[in-house]
Structures are given as structure tokens and as C-alpha cells.
C-alpha positions as CSV (number, residue, x, y, z in Angstrom):
1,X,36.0,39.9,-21.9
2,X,32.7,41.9,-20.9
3,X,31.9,42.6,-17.9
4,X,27.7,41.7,-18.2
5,X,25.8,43.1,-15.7
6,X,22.2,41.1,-14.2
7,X,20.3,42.8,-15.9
8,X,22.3,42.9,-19.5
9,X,22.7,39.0,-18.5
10,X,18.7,38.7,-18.3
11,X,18.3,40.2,-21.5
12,X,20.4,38.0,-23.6
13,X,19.0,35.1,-21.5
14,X,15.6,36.5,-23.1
15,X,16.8,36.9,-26.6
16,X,18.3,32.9,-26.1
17,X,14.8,31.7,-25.7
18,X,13.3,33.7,-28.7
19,X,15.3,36.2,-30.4
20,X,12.0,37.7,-32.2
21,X,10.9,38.7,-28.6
22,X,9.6,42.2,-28.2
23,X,11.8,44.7,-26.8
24,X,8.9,45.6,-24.6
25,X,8.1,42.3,-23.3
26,X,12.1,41.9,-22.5
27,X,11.5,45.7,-20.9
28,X,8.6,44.0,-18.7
29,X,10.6,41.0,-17.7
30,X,14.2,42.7,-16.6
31,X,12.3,45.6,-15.4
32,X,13.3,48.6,-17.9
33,X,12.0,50.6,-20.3
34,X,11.8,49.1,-24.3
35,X,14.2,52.6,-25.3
36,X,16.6,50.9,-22.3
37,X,16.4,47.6,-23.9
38,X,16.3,48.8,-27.5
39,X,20.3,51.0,-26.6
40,X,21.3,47.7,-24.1
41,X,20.6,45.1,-27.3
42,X,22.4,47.8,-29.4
43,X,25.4,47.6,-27.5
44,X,26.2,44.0,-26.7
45,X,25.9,43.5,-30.6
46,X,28.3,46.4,-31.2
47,X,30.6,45.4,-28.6
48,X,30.4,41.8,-30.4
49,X,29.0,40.3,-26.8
50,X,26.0,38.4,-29.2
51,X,24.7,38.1,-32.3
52,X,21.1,37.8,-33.2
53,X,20.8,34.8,-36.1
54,X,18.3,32.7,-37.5
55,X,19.7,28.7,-36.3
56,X,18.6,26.6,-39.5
57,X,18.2,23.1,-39.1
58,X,20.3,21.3,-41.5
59,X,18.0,18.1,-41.5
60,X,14.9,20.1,-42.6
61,X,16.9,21.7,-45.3
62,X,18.3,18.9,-47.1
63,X,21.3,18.3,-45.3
64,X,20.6,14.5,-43.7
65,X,23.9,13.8,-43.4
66,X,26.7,15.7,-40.7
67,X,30.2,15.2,-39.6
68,X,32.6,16.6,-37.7
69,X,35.7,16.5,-39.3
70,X,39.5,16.2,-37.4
71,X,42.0,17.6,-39.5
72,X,46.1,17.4,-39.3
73,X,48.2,20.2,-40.9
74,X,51.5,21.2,-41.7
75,X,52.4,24.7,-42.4
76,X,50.3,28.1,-41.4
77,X,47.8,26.6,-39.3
78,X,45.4,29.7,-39.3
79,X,45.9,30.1,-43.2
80,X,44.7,26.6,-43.6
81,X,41.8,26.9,-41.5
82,X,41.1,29.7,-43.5
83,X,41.2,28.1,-46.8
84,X,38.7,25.3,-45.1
85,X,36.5,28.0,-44.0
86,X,36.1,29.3,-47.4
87,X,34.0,25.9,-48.3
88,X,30.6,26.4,-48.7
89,X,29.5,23.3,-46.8
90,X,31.4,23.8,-44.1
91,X,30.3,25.5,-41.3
92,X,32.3,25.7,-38.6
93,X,36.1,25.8,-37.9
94,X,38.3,25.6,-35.0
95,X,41.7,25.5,-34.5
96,X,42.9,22.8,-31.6
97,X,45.0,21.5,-29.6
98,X,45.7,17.6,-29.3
99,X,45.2,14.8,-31.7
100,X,44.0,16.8,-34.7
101,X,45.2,20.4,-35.5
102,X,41.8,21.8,-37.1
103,X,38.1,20.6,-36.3
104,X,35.6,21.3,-39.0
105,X,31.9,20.4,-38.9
106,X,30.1,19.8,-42.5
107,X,26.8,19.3,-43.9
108,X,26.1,16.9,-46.9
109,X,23.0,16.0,-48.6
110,X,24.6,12.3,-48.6
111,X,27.4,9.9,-48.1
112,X,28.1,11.0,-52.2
113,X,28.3,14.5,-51.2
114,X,30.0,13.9,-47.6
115,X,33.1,12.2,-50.0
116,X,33.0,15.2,-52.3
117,X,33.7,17.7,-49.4
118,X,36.2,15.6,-47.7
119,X,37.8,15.4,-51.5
120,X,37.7,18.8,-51.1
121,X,39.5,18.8,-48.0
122,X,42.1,16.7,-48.7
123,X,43.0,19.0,-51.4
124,X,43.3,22.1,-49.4
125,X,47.2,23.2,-49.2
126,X,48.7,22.3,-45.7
127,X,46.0,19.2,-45.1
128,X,47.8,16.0,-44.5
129,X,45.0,13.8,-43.2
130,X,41.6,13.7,-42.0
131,X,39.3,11.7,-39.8
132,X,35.4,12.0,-40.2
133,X,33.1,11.4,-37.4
134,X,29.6,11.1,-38.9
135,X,27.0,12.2,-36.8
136,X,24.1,9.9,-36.0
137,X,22.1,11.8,-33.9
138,X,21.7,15.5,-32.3
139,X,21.3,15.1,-28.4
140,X,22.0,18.4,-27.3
141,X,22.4,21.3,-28.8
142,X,22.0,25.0,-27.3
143,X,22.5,28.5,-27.1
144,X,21.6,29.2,-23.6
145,X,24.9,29.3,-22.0
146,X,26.9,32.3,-21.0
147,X,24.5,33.9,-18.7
148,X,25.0,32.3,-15.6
């Protein structure tokens, strides 16, 4: 676990609000130099502390429809997350503990599509069942957290 710092803590608060933001208006803001926030920035992303992505909105891009999907296993747990990871419309995978052994958020372009990937799913060695929790609608989502 890293030990942040204020100041590396006000950077990546900066970078949460717009991660195109000059390095010398961060520099202005947490009070150092652009070369000290250029070699900070460089290593909390080589120490793996953050990662500075482009967030796509799945709506926009002709993904209408999203589900989070519960998943219970039998066998290598991490292997079959794994194997879920490596399809292309899913996009996030966690391994759990409670009700459902795996947790795996999809994007479909339809409720056509949405039964093709949980086809898919199904399929994957070590699945034996799955629950799918369509979403309706996006309340909250952010980035900002970790900071305080």
C-alpha cells in the first residue's frame, strides 16, 4: 500500500478532475514546480498508484444496454475469472465472496446481444450458473476517491 503524501494526494485529486490538466497548472495549484509534478506523476504510475485513461461512455458508443453479471463456479476460481475476462464485452471482473463467486459487468448493444454474452458465459469451463442484473440507470459513478 503507498504511503501518498498531501501533496502527491493533491495531484492525483487534480488529475481526477481532468486528467488532460497541465502539469503546470497542477504545479500552480499543489505549489511545485511543472519538472516536480512531471517526476511525481511519473512515479505514482510506475509504482502502479494510478493510471491515467480515457473513461468511455458505453451509452454514447452503442452500448444501451449494461449488466452486472453474478457468476457461481466450480473449480479454479481465478482461472475462470480469467477465461471471463478474456471476453471482449466484458469489462470488469472480480472475484467475491458471498452469494456469487465471480462478478462481471457487460456491455451489449441489446437484449439480442446481452443473451449472446451470457451464452457465452455459460459456456465458459467452471461456470455453473449466472444471475444478470440489468442496469437501468447510472446514478453515481466516480473516480474521485482515494485521496482523502
Amino acid at each position: 500500500m503507498a504511503d501518498l503524501d498531501d501533496v502527491s494526494k493533491a495531484i492525483i485529486e487534480q488529475l481526477q478532475e481532468d486528467g488532460r490538466r497541465p502539469y503546470a497548472t497542477i504545479g500552480r495549484a499543489v505549489g511545485l514546480s511543472e519538472a516536480a509534478v512531471r517526476q511525481r506523476v511519473q512515479r505514482l504510475l510506475d509504482a502502479g498508484v494510478m493510471q491515467i485513461v480515457a473513461v468511455t461512455d458505453p451509452l454514447q458508443l452503442g452500448f444501451p444496454r449494461q449488466a452486472m453479471v453474478g457468476v457461481r463456479t466450480t473449480g479454479d476460481l481465478e482461472q475462470t475469472a480469467d477465461l471471463l475476462a478474456e471476453i471482449p464485452e466484458v469489462d470488469y471482473v472480480v472475484i467475491t465472496a458471498g452469494s456469487f463467486d465471480l462478478l462481471a459487468e457487460v456491455v451489449a448493444k441489446g437484449d439480442d446481444h446481452l443473451l449472446e454474452i451470457l451464452k457465452q458465459i455459460r459456456a465458459v469451463p467452471g461456470v455453473l450458473t449466472t444471475e444478470a442484473f440489468m442496469y437501468l440507470k447510472l446514478r453515481k459513478q466516480t473516480y474521485s476517491w482515494g485521496t482523502t
